[in-house]
C-alpha positions in Angstrom: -17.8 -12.4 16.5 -21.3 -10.9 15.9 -21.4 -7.1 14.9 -23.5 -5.3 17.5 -26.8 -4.3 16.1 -27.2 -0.7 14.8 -29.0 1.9 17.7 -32.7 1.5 18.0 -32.6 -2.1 16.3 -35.5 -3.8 18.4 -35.1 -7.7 17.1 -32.2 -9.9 16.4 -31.3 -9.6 12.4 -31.6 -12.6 10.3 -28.4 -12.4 8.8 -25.4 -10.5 10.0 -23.6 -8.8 6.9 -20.1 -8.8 6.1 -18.0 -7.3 3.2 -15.0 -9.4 2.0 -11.7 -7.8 1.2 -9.6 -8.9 -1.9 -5.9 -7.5 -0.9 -2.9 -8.5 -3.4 0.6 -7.1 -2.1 3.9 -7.7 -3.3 4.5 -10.7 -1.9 1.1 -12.3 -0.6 -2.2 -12.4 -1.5 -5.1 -12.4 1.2 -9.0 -12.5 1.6 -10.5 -11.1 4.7 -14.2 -10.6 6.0 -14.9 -7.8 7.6 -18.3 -6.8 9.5 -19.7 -3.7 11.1 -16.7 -3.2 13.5 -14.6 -3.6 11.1 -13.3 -6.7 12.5 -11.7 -9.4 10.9 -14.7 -12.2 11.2 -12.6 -14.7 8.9 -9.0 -14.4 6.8 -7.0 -16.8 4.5 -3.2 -15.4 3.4 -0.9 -16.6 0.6 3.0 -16.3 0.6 4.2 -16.0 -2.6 6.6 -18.5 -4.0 9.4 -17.0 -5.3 12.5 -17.2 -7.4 14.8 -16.1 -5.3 14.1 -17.9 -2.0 14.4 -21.6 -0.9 16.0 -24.3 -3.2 12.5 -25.6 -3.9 9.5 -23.6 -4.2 5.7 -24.4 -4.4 2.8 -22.3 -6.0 1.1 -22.2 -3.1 2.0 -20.7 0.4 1.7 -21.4 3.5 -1.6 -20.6 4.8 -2.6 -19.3 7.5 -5.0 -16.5 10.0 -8.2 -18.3 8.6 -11.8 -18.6 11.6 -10.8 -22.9 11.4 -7.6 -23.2 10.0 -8.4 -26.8 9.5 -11.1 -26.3 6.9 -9.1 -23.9 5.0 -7.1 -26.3 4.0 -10.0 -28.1 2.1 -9.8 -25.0 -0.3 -5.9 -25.7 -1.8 -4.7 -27.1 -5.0 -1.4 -27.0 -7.1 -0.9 -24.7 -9.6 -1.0 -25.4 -13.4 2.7 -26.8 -14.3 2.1 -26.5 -17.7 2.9 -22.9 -17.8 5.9 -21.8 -19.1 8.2 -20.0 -16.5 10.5 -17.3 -17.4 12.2 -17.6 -13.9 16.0 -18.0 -13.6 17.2 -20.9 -11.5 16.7 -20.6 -7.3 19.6 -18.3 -5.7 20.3 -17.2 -2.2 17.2 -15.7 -0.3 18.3 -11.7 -1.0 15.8 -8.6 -0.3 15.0 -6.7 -3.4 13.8 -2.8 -3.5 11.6 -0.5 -4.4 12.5 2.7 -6.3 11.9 4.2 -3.3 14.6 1.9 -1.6 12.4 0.0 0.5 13.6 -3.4 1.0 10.6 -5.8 0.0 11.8 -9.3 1.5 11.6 -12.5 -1.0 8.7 -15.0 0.5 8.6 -18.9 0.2 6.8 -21.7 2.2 6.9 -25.1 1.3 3.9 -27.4 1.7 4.2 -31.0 2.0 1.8 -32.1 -1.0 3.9 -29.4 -3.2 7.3 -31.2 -2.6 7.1 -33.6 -5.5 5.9 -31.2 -7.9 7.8 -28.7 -10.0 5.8 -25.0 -9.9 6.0 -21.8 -11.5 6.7 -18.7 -8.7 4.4 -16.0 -8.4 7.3 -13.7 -8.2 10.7 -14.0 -10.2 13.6 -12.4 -10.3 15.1 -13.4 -13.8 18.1 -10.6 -13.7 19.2 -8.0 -11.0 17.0 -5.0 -10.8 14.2 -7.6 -12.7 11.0 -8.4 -10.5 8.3 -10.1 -12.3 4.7 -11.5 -11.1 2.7 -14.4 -12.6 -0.4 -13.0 -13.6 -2.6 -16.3 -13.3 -0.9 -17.7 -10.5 -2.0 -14.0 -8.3 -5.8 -15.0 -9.5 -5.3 -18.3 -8.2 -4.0 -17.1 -4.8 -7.0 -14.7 -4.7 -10.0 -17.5 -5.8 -7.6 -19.8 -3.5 -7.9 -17.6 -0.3 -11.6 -16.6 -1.4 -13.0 -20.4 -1.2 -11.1 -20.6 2.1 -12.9 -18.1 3.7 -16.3 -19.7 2.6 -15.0 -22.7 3.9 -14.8 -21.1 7.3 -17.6 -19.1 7.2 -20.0 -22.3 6.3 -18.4 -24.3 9.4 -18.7 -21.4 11.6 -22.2 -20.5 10.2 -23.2 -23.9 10.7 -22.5 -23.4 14.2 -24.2 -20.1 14.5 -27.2 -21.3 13.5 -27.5 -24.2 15.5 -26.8 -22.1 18.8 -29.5 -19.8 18.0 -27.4 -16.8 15.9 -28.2 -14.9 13.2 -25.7 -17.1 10.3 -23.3 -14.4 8.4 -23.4 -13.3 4.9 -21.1 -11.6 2.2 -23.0 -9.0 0.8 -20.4 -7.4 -1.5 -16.7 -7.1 -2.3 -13.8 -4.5 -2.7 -10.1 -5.0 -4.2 -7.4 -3.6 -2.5 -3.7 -4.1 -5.2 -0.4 -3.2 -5.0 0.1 -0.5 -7.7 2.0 0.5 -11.2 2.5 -3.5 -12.0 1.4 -3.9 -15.5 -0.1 -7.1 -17.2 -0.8 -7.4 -20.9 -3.5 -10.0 -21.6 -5.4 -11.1 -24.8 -9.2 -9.5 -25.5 -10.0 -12.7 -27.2 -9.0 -15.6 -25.1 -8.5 -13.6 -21.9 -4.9 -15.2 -21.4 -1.9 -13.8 -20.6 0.1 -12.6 -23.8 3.4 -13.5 -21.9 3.1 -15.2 -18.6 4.9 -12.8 -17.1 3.8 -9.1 -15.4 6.3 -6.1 -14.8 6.4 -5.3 -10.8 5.8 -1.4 -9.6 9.7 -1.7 -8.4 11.0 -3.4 -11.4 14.1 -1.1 -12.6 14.5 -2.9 -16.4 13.3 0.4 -17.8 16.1 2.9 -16.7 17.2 3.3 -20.1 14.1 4.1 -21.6 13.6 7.0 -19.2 16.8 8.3 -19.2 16.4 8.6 -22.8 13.0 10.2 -22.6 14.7 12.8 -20.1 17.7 14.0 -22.3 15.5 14.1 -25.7 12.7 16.4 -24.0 12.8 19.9 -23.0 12.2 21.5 -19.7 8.4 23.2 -20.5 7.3 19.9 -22.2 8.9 17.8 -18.7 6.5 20.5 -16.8 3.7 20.4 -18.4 3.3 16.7 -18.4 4.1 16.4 -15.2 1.5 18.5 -13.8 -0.9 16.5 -16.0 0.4 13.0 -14.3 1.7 14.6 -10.6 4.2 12.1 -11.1 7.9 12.5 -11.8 8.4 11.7 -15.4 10.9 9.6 -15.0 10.7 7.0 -12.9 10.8 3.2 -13.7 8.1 2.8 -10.9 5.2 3.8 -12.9 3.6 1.5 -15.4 3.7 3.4 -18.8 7.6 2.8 -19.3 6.8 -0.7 -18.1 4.3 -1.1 -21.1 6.6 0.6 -23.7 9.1 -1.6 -22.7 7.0 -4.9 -23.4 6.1 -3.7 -26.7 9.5 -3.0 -28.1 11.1 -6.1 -26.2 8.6 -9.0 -26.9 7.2 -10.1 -30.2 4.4 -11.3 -29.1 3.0 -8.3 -27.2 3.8 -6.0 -30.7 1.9 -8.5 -32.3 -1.0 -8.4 -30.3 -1.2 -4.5 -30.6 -0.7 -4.0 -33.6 -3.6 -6.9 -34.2 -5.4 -4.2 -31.8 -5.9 -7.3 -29.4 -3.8 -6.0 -26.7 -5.7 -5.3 -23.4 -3.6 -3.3 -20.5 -4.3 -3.0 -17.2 -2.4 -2.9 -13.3 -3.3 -5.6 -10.7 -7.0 -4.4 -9.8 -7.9 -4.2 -13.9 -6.6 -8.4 -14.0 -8.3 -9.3 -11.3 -12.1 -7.3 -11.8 -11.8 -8.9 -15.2 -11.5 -12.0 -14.3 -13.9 -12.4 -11.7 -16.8 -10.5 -12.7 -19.5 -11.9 -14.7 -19.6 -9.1 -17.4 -15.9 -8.9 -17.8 -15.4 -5.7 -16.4 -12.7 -3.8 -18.3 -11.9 -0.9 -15.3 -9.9 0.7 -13.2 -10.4 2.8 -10.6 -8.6 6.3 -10.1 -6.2 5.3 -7.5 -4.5 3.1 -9.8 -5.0 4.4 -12.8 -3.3 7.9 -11.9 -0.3 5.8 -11.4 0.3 4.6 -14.9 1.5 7.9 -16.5 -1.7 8.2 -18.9 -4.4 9.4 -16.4 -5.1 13.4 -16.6 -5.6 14.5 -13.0 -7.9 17.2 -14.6 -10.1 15.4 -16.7 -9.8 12.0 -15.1 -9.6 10.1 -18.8 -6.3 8.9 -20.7 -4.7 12.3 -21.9 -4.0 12.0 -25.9 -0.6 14.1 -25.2 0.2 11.3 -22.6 -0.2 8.7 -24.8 1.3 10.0 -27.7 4.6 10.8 -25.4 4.7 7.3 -25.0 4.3 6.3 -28.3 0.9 4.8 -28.0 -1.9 4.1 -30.3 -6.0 4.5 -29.1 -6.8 2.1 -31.7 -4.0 -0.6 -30.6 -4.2 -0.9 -27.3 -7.4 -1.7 -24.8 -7.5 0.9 -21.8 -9.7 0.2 -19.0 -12.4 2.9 -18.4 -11.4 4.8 -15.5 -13.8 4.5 -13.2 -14.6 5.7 -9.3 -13.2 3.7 -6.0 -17.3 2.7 -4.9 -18.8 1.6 -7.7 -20.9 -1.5 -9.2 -18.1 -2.8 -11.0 -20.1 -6.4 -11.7 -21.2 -9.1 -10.5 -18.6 -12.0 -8.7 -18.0 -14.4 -10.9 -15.5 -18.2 -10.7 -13.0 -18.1 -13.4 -12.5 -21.5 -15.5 -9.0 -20.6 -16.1 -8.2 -21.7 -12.0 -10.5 -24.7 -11.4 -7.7 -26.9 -11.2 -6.3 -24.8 -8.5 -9.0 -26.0 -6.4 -10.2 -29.0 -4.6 -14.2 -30.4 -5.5 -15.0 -29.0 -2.3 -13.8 -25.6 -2.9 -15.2 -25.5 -6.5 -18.8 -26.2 -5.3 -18.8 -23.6 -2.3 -17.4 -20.9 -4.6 -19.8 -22.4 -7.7 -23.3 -22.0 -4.8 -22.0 -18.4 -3.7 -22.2 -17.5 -7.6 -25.5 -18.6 -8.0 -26.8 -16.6 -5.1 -29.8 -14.6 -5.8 -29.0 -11.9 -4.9 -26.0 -11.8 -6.8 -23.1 -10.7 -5.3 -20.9 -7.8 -6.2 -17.6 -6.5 -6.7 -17.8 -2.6 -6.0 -15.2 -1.2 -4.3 -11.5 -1.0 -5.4 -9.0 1.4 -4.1 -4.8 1.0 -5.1 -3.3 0.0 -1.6 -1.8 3.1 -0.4 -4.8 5.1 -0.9 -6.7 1.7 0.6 -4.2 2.6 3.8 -5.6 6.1 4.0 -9.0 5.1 3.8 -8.6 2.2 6.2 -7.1 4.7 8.6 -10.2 6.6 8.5 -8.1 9.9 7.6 -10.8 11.8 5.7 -10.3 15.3 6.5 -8.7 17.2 4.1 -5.3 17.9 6.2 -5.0 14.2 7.5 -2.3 12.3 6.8 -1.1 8.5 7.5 2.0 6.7 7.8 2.6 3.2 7.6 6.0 1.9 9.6 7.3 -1.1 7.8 10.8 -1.7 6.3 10.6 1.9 5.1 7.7 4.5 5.8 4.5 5.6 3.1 3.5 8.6 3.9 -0.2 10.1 2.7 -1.7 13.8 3.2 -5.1 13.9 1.9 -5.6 17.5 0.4 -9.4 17.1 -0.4 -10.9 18.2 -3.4 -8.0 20.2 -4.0 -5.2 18.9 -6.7 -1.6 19.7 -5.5 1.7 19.5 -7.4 4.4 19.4 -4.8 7.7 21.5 -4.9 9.5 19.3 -2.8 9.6 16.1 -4.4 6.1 14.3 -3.5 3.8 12.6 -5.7 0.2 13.8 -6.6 -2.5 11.2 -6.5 -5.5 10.4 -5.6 -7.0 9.0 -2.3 -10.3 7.8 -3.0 -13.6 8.9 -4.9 -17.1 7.6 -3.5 -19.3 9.2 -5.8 -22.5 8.0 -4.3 -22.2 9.9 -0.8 -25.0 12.5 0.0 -22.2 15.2 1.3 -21.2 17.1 -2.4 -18.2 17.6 -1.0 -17.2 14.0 0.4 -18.7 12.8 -3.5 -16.0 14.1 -4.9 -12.2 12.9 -5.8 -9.9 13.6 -2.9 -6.6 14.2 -3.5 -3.2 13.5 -1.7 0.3 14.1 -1.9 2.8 11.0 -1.2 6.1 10.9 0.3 8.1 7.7 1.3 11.3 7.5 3.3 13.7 4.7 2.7 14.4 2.9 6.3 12.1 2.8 9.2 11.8 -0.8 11.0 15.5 -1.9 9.0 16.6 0.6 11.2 15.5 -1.2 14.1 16.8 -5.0 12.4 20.0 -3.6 11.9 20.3 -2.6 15.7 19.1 -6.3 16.1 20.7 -7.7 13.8 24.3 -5.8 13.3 24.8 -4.4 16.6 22.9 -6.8 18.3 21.6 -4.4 20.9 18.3 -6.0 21.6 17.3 -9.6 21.1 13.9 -8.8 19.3 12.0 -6.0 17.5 9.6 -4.8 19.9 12.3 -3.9 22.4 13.4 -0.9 20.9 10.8 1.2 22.4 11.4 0.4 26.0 15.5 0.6 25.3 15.0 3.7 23.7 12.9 5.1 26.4 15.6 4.4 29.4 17.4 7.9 28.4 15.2 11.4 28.1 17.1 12.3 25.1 19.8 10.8 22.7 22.9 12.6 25.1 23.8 14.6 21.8 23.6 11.6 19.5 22.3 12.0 15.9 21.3 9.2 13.8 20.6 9.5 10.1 19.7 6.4 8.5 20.5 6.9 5.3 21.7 3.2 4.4 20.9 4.0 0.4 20.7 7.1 0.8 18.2 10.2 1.3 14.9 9.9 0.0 12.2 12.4 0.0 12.1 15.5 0.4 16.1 15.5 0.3 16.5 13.4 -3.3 20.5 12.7 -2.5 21.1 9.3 -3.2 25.4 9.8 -2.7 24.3 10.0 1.3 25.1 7.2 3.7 23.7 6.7 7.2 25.8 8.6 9.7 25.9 8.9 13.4 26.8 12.0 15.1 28.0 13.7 18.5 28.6 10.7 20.6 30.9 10.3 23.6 32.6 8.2 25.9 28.9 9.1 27.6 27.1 7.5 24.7 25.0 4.3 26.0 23.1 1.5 24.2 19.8 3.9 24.8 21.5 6.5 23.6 21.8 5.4 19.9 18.1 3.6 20.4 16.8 6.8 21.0 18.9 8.3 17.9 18.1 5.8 15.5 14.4 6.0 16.4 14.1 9.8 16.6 16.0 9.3 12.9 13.3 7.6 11.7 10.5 10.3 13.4 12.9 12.9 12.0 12.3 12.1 8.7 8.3 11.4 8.7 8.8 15.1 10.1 10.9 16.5 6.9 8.2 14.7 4.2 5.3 16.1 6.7 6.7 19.5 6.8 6.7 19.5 2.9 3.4 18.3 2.4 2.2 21.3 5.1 4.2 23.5 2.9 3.0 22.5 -0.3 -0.7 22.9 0.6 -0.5 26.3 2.5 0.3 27.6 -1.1 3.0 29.6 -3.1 4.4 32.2 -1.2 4.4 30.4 2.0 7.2 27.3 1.5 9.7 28.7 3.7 7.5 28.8 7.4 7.6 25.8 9.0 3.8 24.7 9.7 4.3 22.0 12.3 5.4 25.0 14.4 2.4 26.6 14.2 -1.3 26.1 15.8 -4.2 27.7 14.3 -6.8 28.9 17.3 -5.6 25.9 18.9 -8.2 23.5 16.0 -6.0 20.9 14.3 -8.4 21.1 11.1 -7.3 25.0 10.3 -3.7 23.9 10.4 -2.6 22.8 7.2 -1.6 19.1 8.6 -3.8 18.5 11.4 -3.6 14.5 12.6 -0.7 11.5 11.7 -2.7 7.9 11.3 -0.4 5.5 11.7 0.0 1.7 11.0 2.8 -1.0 11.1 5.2 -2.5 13.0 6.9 0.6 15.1 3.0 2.1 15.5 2.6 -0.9 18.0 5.3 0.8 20.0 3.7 3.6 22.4 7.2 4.9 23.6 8.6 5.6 19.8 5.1 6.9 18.9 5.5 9.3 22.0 8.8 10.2 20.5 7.0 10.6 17.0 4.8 13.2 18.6 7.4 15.2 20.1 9.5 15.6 17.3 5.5 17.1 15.4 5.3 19.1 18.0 1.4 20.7 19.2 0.2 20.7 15.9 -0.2 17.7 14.7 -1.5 14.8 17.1 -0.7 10.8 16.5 -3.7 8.1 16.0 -2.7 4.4 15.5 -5.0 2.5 13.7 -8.2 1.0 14.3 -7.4 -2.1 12.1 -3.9 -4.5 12.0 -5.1 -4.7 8.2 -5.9 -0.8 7.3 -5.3 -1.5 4.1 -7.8 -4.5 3.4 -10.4 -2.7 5.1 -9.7 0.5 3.1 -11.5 -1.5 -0.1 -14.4 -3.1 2.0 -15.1 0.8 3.2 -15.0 1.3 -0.5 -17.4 -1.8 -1.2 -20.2 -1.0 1.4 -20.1 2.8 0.4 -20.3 1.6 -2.8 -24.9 1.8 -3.0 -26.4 4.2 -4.6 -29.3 4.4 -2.7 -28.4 4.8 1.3 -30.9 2.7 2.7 -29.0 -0.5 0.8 -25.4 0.4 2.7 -26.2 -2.0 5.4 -22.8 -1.9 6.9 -21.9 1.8 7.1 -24.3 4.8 5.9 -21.4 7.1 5.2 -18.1 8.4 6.1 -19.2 9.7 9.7 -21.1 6.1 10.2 -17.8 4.3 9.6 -16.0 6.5 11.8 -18.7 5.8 14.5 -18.7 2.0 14.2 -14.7 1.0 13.4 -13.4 3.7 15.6 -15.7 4.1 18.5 -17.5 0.5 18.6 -21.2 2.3 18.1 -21.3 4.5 20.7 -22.2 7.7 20.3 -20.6 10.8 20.3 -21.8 12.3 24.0 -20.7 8.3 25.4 -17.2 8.0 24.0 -14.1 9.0 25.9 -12.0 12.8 25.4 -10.2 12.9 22.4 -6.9 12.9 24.7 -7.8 9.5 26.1 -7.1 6.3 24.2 -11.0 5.2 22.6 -12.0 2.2 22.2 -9.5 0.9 19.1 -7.4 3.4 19.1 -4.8 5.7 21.0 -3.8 9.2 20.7 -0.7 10.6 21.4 0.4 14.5 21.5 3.9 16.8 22.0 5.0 16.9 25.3 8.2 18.1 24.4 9.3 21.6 25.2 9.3 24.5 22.3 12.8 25.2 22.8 14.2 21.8 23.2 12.2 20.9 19.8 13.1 23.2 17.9 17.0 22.7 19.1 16.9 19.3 17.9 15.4 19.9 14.8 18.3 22.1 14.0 21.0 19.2 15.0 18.7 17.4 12.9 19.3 19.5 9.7 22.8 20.1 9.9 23.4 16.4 10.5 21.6 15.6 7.1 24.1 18.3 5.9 27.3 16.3 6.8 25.7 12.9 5.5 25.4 14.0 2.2 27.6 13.8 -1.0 29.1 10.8 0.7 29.5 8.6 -2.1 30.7 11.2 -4.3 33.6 11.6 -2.0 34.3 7.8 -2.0 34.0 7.5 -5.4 36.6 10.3 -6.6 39.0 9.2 -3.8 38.5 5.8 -5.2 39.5 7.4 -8.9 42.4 9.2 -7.7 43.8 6.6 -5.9 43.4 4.1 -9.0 45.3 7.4 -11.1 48.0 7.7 -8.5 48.5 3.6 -9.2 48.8 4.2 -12.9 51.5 6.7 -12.9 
């Protein structure tokens, strides 16, 4: 698909540019090309092999979503067997979760080449609570799904040409990474020091934090905390994850203390690796989620790292760096040529000796990458991605805010190179999650059975005006943020012999929506400022202009997003304040980097994809048009569809009540479980 040419253009270009997106997740890897539109022009995905799937398991996944899924194929190869593995033996397919309690669903294809040959997993599970990643097998993946793509792209360019089109070309590149997973690697041979990394939702670490948290007072807790704007305390971030590898594993206190030791998340591995200059960085994004990274200053904090026990003159920290920024030239790493077929090793070898060279410039961690990709870039936008559970985003623009209600403080993106002073400089956002969204809607599949498939929730739901009196919270492991009571259990309220199937649709959806509200209403709270917190902000409209409110538009992406009736539902249950976008993109993430990437030029006239933030808005929202041609902002545009409150003020704000004293009677419910559990056992004994 050819990228229509930019307004006044008078002759056919000779190229038509295109920015490829590197995007690692917990349990694939992918490489997608995006152009103008931001549409997907060509994209190769990996599965991870895991421990915990299948019987057998293969280093390589199935493949698929690539422009000629023939040729991608010419771009596979088995993964180095030699390594050691750390894994334990296969066991029965089994979700795992995140700290958050989002169930992240073990992965594994089988290929037929790979059945005869043993293989290491990229993800293992060697003990409950465990999740590990292989560090060289996830740069494989990623120069696996890269030469794919230039597979395609030379067929389909081939073609191009031959018809009379302008062939397409990969001007730059941007890294999109799951977040907090640490890797420890060597500065002289570039290897792994174990062949093992630590997952963000890895839980080995409990002890260590728990110990941290008894053994330090309250002002010390505070004061680091607004530093990091994360909780102290959590096994998600990555500086418990790299104490724990230095007092648990001879070999990485042996490398520090030989001050050989080189750190780094995901997007640090993987810039290293494949640019030419060895670039030791990482961008803000991630590196505000290791526990080290003053929000202030925006360098590693010495009081951080000596809470942690760290030495400067040990251990290798990558130089923080922006989200759009020349990070180096691309660059094949030796360490995965026998990943790759001849075929694959010559395209990728020609596309690093292309003058000019081509860069990696744009990396953004992958929530932040969803924010960006959603194109929410007012200060007072927020996103949500539906998936197992929800992420939810508020950028607060320039301004850094610690929440009081249990959200995180990070950072959303920083593209230093834009003319606008403001948009130049590091956005902030707050980050909530809640635990169960879409396994809400499986367990009504699955349990209940009161739909055959997924995508029939919305219409089942949408047979009733209301839920009859029903309440559904969905608290399956408990309350997440802002409530923080992990004794609840999911409950279900006020039915009757008048309760239908429709009725507890509509409940468990409007449970879900309920929810998003509760984090959304926190976040509003949080940035209208102290003295504020107890006025509800969603029930308020500023002059009737979304941006004066202090949460002004919901982007949303995932699976229930593709449902208009539950994102009608979402609406109502925001009320007039706040109005609903879906996405753009089915990959908001991935295109959050190559924004990032082609944003990335100093000098405007070389961003020949997108100018600035406005220009992306203009081309990936709106298809080019401009402004005076494009449809009311009611109507559904070109790639996207808006939805607003139709509900009633009244009604709203009835249910929100039935709402709150529902979450009421769900909590403590373990607790209560637990000591009947104790006295019964006591009554036994006597």
């Amino acid at each position: 698909m050819t990228a229509a040419a930019p307004t006044g253009a008078t002759e056919e270009p000779s190229e038509v540019p295109l920015v490829a997106s590197i995007d690692v997740g917990t349990t694939s890897s992918r490489v997608i090309l995006f152009n103008m539109l931001g549409q997907e022009v060509s994209k190769h995905q990996i599965e991870y092999s895991t421990s915990a799937s299948r019987e057998k398991y293969a280093p390589v996944g199935k493949r698929r979503h690539s422009v000629d899924e023939t040729t991608a194929a010419a771009a596979g190869g088995g993964s180095d067997s030699r390594r050691a593995s750390r894994a334990s033996p296969p066991s029965p397919a089994q979700p795992i979760f995140s700290a958050e309690g989002i169930a992240i669903e073990a992965n594994e294809y089988l290929e037929i080449e790979d059945l005869e040959r043993p293989s290491v997993p990229t993800l293992s599970f060697p003990r409950a609570g465990w999740v590990e990643c292989n560090p060289l097998g996830i740069l494989a993946h990623v120069v696996q799904c890269f030469a794919a793509n230039l597979v395609s792209v030379d067929r389909v360019n081939g073609s191009r040409v031959s018809n009379g089109l302008a062939p397409y070309r990969i001007r730059c590149v941007g890294i999109a990474n799951m977040r907090e997973t640490t890797l420890v690697w060597s500065r002289k041979t570039g290897e792994p020091v174990v062949p093992y990394g630590i997952v963000w939702n890895d839980t080995r670490t409990s002890a260590i934090v728990t110990e941290k948290r008894n053994s330090t007072p309250q002002a010390v807790q505070d004061r680091l905390r607004a530093k990091t704007g994360l909780p102290l305390y959590s096994t998600y971030f990555s500086c418990s994850k790299l104490r724990w590898l230095l007092d648990n594993e001879p070999a990485v206190r042996a490398c520090y203390d030989a001050g050989d030791l080189m750190f780094g998340t995901v997007d640090t591995w993987l810039i290293y690796h494949l640019t030419s200059n060895r670039a030791f960085v990482s961008d803000v994004t991630n590196a505000s989620r290791t526990g080290f990274m003053n929000l202030d200053t925006l360098v590693y904090d010495d009081e951080l790292l000596n809470y942690w026990d760290l030495a400067r003159d040990k251990v290798n920290l990558p130089r923080i760096v922006s989200s759009a920024e020349y990070y180096g030239d691309f660059a094949l790493p030796e360490c995965v040529r026998t990943n790759l077929t001849p075929v694959a090793w010559s395209l990728l070898t020609d596309f690093c000796a292309r003058t000019p060279a081509v860069p990696i410039q744009g990396c953004l961690g992958d929530q932040s990458a969803s924010l960006v990709g959603q194109l929410a870039f007012k200060p007072g936008a927020a996103k949500c991605t539906y998936g197992t559970g929800c992420f939810l985003l508020y950028n607060t623009g320039t301004k850094k805010l610690i929440s009081s209600h249990g959200a995180l403080t990070t950072f959303g993106y920083w593209f230093p190179h834009l003319e606008n002073e403001e948009h130049a400089q590091p956005h902030f956002a707050l980050e909530g999650s809640v635990a169960v969204a879409g396994a809400v809607v499986q367990w009504l599949r699955d349990n209940l059975r009161l739909i055959p498939k997924a995508e029939d929730i919305g219409p089942l739901a949408s047979r009733v005006s209301d839920t009859g009196g029903v309440v559904f919270v969905p608290a399956f492991s408990g309350l997440f943020a802002p409530y923080w009571d992990a004794s609840a259990r999911a409950t279900i309220m006020g039915m009757s012999q008048h309760t239908t199937a429709s009725h507890l649709a509509r409940a468990a959806v409007e449970g879900v929506c309920f929810q998003a509200r509760a984090i959304l209403k926190a976040m509003s709270s949080d940035a209208a400022g102290e003295g504020r917190k107890d006025r509800d902000f969603l029930e308020e409209v500023a002059d009737g202009t979304y941006e004066k409110a202090p949460l002004s538009m919901l982007a949303v992406d995932g699976g229930m997003s593709r449902s208009k009736e539950v994102m009608q539902i979402q609406a109502d249950i925001l009320g007039p304040c706040v109005k609903v976008r879906t996405s753009a993109s089915s990959e908001c993430t991935a295109l959050g980097a190559a924004i990032a990437a082609a944003l990335a030029y100093e000098k405007r006239e070389d961003r020949v994809l997108w100018k600035d933030l406005k220009d992306v808005k203009k081309w990936v929202m709106y298809g080019g048009t401009e402004p005076g041609n494009r449809p009311p902002v009611d109507e559904e545009s070109f790639r996207t569809r808006i939805f607003r409150s139709k509900s009633i003020d009244t009604e709203r704000r009835r249910k929100w009540k039935l709402w709150e004293a529902a979450i009421e009677r769900s909590r403590g419910w373990m607790n209560i479980v637990e000591q009947s559990t104790h006295d019964n056992a006591t009554a036994k004994n006597m």
